[in-house]
Each structure stands twice: as C-alpha cells, then as structure tokens.
C-alpha positions in Angstrom: 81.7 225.0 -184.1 82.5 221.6 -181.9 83.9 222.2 -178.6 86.9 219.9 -177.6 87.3 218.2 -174.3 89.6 220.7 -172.6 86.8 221.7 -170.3 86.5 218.4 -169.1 90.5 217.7 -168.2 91.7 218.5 -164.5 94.7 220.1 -164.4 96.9 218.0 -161.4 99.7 219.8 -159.9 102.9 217.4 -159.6 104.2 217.0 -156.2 107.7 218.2 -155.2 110.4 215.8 -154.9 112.1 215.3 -151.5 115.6 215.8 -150.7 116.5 212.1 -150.0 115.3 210.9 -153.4 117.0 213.7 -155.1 120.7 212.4 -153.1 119.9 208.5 -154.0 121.7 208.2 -157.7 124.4 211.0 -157.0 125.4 208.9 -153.4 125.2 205.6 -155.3 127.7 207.1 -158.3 130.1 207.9 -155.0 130.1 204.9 -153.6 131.2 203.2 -157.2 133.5 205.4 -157.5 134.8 204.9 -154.2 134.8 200.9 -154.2 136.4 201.0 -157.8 139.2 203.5 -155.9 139.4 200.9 -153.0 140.0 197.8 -155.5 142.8 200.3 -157.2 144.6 200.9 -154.5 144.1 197.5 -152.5 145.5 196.2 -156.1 148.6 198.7 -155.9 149.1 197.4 -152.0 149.3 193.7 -152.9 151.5 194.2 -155.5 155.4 193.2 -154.8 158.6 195.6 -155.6 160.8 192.4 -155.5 161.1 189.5 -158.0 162.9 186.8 -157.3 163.6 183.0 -158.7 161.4 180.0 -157.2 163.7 177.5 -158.5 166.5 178.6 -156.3 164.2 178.4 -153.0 163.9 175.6 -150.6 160.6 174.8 -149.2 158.7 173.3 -146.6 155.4 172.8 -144.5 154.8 172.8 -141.3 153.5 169.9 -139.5 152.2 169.1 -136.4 154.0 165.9 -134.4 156.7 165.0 -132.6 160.1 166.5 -132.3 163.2 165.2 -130.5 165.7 167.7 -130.1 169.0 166.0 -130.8 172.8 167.7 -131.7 175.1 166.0 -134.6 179.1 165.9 -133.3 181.9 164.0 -134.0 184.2 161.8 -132.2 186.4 158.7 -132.4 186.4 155.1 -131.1 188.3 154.4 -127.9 189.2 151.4 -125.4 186.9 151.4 -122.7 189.9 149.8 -121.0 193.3 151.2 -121.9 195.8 151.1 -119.3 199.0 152.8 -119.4 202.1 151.2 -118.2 204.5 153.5 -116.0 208.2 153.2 -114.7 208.6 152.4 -110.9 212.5 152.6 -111.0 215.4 154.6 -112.6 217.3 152.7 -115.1 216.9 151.1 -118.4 214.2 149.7 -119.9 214.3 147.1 -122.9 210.6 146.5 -124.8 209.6 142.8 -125.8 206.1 143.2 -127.6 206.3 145.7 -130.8 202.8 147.7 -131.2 199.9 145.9 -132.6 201.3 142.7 -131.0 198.7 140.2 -129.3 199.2 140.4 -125.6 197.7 138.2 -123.1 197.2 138.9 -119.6 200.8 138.6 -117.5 203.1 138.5 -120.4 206.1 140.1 -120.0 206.3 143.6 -122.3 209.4 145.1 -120.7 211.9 145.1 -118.3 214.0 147.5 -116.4 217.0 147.0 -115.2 218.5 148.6 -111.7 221.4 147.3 -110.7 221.5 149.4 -107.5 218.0 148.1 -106.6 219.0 144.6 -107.3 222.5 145.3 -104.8 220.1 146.9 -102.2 217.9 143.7 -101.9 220.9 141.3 -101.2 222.0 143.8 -98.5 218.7 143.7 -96.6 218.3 140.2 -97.2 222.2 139.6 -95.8 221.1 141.9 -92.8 217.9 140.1 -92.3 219.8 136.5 -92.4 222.2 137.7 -90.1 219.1 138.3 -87.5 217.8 135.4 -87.5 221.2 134.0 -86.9 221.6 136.1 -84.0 218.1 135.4 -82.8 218.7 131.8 -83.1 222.0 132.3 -81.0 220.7 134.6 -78.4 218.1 132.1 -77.8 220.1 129.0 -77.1 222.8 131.7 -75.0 219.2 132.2 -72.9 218.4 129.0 -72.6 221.8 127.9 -71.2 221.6 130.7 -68.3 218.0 129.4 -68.0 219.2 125.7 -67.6 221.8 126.9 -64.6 219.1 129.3 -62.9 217.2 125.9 -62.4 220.5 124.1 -61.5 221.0 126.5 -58.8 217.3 126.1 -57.8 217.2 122.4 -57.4 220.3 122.5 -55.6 218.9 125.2 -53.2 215.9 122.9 -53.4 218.1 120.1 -51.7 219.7 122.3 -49.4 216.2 123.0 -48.5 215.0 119.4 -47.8 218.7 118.8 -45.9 217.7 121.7 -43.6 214.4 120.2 -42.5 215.4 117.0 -42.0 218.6 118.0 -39.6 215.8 120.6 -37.8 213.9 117.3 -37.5 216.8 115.0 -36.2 217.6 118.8 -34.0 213.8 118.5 -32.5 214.3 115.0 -31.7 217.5 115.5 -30.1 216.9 118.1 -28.1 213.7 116.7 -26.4 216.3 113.8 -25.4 218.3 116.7 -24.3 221.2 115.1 -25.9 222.2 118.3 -27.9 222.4 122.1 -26.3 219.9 124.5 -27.2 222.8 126.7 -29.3 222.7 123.9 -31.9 219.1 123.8 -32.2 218.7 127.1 -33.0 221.9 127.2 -35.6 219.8 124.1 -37.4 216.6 126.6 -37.5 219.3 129.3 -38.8 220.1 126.8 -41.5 216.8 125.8 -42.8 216.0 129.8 -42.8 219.0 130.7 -44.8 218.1 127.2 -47.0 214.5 128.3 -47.5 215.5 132.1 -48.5 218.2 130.8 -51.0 215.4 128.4 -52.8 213.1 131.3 -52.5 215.7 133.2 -54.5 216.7 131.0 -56.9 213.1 130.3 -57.7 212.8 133.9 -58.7 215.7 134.3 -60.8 214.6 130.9 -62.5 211.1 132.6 -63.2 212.7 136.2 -64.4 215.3 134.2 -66.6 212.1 133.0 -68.3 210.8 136.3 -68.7 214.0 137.9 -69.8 214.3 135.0 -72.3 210.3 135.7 -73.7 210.6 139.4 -73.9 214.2 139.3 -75.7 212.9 136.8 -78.0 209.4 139.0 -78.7 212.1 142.0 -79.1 214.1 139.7 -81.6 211.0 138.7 -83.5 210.1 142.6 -83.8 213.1 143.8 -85.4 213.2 140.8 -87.7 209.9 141.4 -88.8 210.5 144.9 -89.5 213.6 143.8 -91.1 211.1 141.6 -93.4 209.1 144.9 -94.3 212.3 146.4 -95.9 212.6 143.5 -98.0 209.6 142.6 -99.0 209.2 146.2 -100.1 212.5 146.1 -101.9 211.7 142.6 -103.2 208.2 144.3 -104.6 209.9 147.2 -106.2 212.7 144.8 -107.9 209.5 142.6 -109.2 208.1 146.2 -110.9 211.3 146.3 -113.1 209.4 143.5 -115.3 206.2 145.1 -117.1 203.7 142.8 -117.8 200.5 143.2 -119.0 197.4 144.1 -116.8 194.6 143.1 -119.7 194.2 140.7 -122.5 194.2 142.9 -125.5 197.3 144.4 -128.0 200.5 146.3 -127.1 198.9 150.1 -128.6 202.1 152.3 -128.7 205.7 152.6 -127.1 205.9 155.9 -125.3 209.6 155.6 -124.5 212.3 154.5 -127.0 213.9 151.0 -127.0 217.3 151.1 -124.1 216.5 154.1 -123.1 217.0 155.6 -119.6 213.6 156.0 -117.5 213.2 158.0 -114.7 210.3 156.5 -111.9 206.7 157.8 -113.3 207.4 158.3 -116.7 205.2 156.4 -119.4 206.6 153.5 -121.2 203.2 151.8 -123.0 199.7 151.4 -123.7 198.0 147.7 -123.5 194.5 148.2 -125.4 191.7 146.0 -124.0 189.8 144.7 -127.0 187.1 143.3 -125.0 185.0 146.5 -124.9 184.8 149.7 -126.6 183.4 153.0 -125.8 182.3 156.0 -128.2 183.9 159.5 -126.8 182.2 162.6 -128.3 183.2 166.2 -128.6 180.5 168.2 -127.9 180.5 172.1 -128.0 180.7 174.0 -125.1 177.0 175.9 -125.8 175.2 172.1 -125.2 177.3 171.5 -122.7 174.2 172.1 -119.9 172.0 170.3 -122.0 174.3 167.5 -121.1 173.3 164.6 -118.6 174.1 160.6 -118.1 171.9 158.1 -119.3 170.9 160.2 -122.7 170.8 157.9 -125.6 172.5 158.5 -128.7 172.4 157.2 -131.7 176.0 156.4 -133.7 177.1 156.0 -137.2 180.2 154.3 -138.3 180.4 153.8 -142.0 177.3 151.5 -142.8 177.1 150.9 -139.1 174.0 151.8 -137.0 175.0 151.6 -133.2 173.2 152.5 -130.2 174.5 154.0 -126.8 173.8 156.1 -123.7 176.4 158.5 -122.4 178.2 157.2 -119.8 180.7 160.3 -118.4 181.0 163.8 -119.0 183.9 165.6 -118.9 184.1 168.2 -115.9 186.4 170.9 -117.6 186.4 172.5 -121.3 189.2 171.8 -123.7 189.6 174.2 -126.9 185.8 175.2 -126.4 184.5 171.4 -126.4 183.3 169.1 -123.6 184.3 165.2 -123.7 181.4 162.8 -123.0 182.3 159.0 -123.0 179.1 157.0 -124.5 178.6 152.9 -123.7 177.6 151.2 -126.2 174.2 149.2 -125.4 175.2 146.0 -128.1 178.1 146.4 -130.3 180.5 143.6 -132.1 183.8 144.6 -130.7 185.4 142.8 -133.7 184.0 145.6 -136.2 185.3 148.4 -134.3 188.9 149.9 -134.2 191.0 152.2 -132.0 190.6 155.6 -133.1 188.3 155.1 -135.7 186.0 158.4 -136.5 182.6 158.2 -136.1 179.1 160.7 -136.3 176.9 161.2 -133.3 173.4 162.4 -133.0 172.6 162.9 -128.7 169.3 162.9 -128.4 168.7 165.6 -125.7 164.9 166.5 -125.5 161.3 164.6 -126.9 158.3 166.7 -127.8 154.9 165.4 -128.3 152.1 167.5 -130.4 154.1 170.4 -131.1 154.1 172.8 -134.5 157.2 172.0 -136.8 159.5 172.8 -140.0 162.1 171.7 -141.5 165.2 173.6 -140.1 167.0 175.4 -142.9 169.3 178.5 -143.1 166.0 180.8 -142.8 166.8 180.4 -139.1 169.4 182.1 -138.8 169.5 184.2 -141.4 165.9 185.7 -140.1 167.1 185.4 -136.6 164.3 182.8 -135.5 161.6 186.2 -135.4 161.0 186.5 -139.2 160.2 184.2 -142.3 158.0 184.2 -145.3 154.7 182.1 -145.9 154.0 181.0 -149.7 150.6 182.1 -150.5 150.1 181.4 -154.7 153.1 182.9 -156.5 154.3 185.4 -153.5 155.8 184.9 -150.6 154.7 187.5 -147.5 156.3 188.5 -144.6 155.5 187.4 -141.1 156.4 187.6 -137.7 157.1 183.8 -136.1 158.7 182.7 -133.0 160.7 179.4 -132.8 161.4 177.1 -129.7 163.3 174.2 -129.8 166.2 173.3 -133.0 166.9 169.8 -134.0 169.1 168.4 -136.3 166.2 167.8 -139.3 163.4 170.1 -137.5 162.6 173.6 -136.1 160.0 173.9 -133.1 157.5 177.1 -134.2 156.3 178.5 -130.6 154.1 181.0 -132.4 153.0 182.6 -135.6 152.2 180.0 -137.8 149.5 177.4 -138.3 149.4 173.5 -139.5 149.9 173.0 -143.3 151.0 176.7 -144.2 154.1 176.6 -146.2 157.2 178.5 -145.8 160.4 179.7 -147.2 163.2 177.8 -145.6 166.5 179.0 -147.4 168.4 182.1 -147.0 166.1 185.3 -146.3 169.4 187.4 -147.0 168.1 188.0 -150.9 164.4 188.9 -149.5 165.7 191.9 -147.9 162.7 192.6 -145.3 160.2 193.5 -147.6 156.6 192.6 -146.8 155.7 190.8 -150.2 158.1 188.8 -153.0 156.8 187.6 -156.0 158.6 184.2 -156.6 158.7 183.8 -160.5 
C-alpha cells in the first residue's frame, strides 16, 4: 500500500483578523453613501422655486472708474439783465413801444402825465424867481444905507480934520495970548466931540457891511433851499417820461394803455439781449449739495452749453430752490426768453471707485439688496451703495469688479435667495 504525503504537510493556523481591517470596507460604504446624500441635497439647495423671463431683465456690470455725481432738472432761459420799469407819480400813463419792439438805450416807452405835479413846479419856480428878486432888491436897498453910512463918515471925517486945524490955529493963539483960555478949551471940546462922531460913524460904516454880508449869506440860504424844492420837483416831473435803462426789446406791458397808475406800481419790462443766464429748479433734497462755482452742463435742443452756477436762491418755493447759472460762452443770438431747457449740475467727482449702472433695482431693493447673475440664475446678495448719479450707482460694498447684476425692478424677485432666469 503507498503512503500519501499527508505526513509531510504542516498544518498552519490562520491568524485572527483585527478590528480596524474588519471596519475598513463597511466605513468606506458610509462615507459613499454619505457624499452621494451630500451631492443630493446640496443639488436640492441650489435649486430655485422661482422662474422668471431673462428677456424682460435689464442688465449690467460693474466697473471700476470714475463717477461724477451729477442731478438732471429743468429750467428756462432768462435775461441776465431784465429791468422792470415802475411808476414814480399818480396819473396816467400812455405806452409808445408795443412788446417785442427794438428798444435802444434812452428812448422814450411811456409817459405819465400829472397835471398837479406839472402846476406844483411853476409854483416853486414862481416862489423861487420872486427870491431872487427880492434878493436882488434887498441888496441894492443895503447898499444905499451903506453908501450914506460912509457919507456920514467922510463928513465926520472933515469935521475931524476942521477940529484939529482950529485946535492948531487955538494953540497958536493962545501962546500969543490973543484968545482966553475958555475958547481954547471949547476948540479941544470940539475936536473931542469931532473925533468921537468919526469914530462912530466908522463903526456903523463897518456893521452896515456886516449886516449887508450876513443878510445877503441869509438870502443865498433860503434861495438855495428854495432850489432843492425844485430841482426835486423838476426830477420827479422828468420820471413821468419812461425811457429805457438797456439796449434790448420792450418784454411785456404790465399796465393797460391810459390807464391810471398809482406811484410804485409796474408798468414794463425792457429785456437786455446782450446776455443771458440759465435759471434752474432744483429740488429741495439737493438743495445742500448746492454751492457757486459748480459747473453744469446744459442742453437746449441740439445745443451743448456750458456754465457754472452763479446764485442760489435763499428761500424754497413749492418744494424747489432757484439757482441762476452763467453761461461760460454762449451765442446770445440762439437763445430766447423763456425758452426750456435740461440741466445736468455736476455736484461731486470720484476717482477709482466700484460702479453700475443705476436702474430701478435701487429703489426697488432699497440700495441694501440686488441679485448677481451667475450662469442662468440670479442669487441674492447683500450690497451697500454710496453715491447716485444720473447714468451710475456708487457700490460701497458687496460686490466685486466684473460681476454682473440685475438692474431692473426686484419687485417680481420677491426676496428669494435664488431665480432661475429662463
């Protein structure tokens, strides 16, 4: 009998395996398991509840660059230089030039006439006539007492000299002893009383000449106050005839032809062609942005013009400021009274700053929300804007260069965190 080989095989004992191997492929079937679950629901998270049209969207990108933060308003063309022409007097006015009509500087445009302001003049000019008659008279009634003061004085003057001279012959006589002593003395009585009588007369020579200069300086002040009264009635009765205080056109009649004024009220406007100015009305909310010297930019028509505001109105009118803008070069031929015009004030200039185009998604998401495109869905995201142009929106935060974003009405997006755009 043959013996096999069974006496010559070990038997080996296989070893036990450990725990960690026994875990490996029952972990690794979890962890598929739990990445496929992941993908699932990440799937289910990313996918939108809303639908709505691309084709009725607006969209934009947003770019980094400069912004100039402007405001769009409207406004007319005025006369930088449009005087109104009052009434000085009561009474009735007549017009010459009819509006629209070539004026040039002095022509008459009206008149108004005042009869009792015409008949006041003559009386003050009668009164002042008659004072310079009077002065004239009063001085030659002067001079004549002046011309017998001095009469008096020369002939106390020769009474004077006969005095001395019969002291004299007295002096000589008496030494002779050929008169008494009685007449001596009466001839040094004589040239005393001679010598006081010149003295007086001298003096009432000297306050005839005073009299005369101070009644003639009184004269002159009442005349000229006199001339006051009718050169101020004389300038009123010139103020009856209008005429006109620029080169330019008669604008409107604000009182009817013949028809009684009252002093103060409006009769016309004279329109200075020569220069025009813009004037704007601006809300009141940009009112503080408001300041001199901004520039703005005007469009008339086909017409490009250029400016800086000039004056700002201090008070609000039916929730609008005035501002007057200058233009800096502008063909006053092309430009009308009245005529309407577009503004754009350039308030504020903004280097290196993110921007959009503004659209209605500023408003309508308050300037905190809007949506980013990302493929075909548009996500929700939390932005914060800065300064609002006419064409462009300032983004302070929440976005970065070259995303692109929803810029029409959010209304239809209703908050939601994703919208497919089909």
């Amino acid at each position: 009998m043959i013996q096999g080989t069974e006496q010559q095989d070990t038997v080996l004992q296989q070893p036990a395996k450990s725990g960690i191997r026994r875990m490996l492929p029952a972990a690794g079937i979890v962890i598929t398991i739990t990445l496929l679950a992941m993908a699932f629901f990440h799937s289910i998270g990313e996918s939108a509840s809303l639908v709505l049209p691309r084709n009725q969207m607006q969209f934009a990108t947003v770019q980094r660059g400069d912004l100039v933060r402007d405001i769009a308003v409207q406004g007319r063309i005025v006369a930088a230089n449009a005087p109104t022409l009052y009434s000085q007097q009561t009474g009735q006015v007549q017009l010459f030039k009819q509006p629209g009509e070539a004026v040039t500087l002095g022509d008459l445009l009206a008149t108004i006439s005042s009869p009792a302001l015409e008949n006041d003049l003559q009386q003050q000019q009668a009164v002042l006539a008659a004072m310079h008659s009077n002065a004239e008279r009063s001085a030659l009634s002067a001079r004549e007492q002046q011309l017998d003061m001095e009469q008096v004085m020369n002939s106390a003057h020769v009474n004077l000299i006969a005095a001395r001279r019969e002291l004299q012959r007295a002096k000589q006589s008496i030494d002779l002893g050929v008169i008494r002593q009685l007449d001596f003395d009466i001839a040094g009585d004589n040239l005393m009383k001679a010598e006081l009588e010149f003295d007086h007369a001298k003096r009432k020579v000297e306050l005839a000449k005073d009299k005369l200069t101070f009644e003639q300086t009184s004269r002159q002040q009442d005349i000229h106050r006199q001339q006051l009264v009718v050169n101020e009635l004389e300038r009123k009765v010139a103020a009856l005839n209008i005429t006109a205080p620029v080169t330019g056109q008669l604008g409107n009649w604000l009182s009817e032809q013949q028809s009684h004024v009252l002093p103060g009220q409006a009769l016309l406007t004279v329109i200075d062609l020569s220069q025009y100015e813009a004037e704007l009305a601006v809300p009141e909310s940009y009112a503080r942005d408001l300041a001199t010297g901004q520039q703005v930019e005007i469009t008339i028509g086909n017409q490009q013009l250029s400016g800086t505001i000039s004056t700002i109105a201090a008070e609000v009118r039916n929730n609008q400021v005035t501002a007057r803008v200058r233009f800096s070069d502008a063909d006053s031929t092309a430009l009308r009274q009245s005529q309407r015009l577009t503004a754009r004030v350039i308030m504020e200039h903004k280097s290196n700053v993110l921007k959009i185009a503004r659209g209605d998604f500023v408003s309508s998401g308050g300037g905190r929300m809007a949506y980013q495109v990302i493929d075909n869905q548009a996500q929700r995201k939390n932005i914060e804007l800065g300064a609002l142009s006419v064409q462009w929106v300032e983004i302070l935060s929440g976005a970065t260069e070259g995303e692109q974003w929803v810029i029409s009405n959010l209304s239809d997006f209703k908050d939601v965190e994703r919208v497919n755009l089909n």
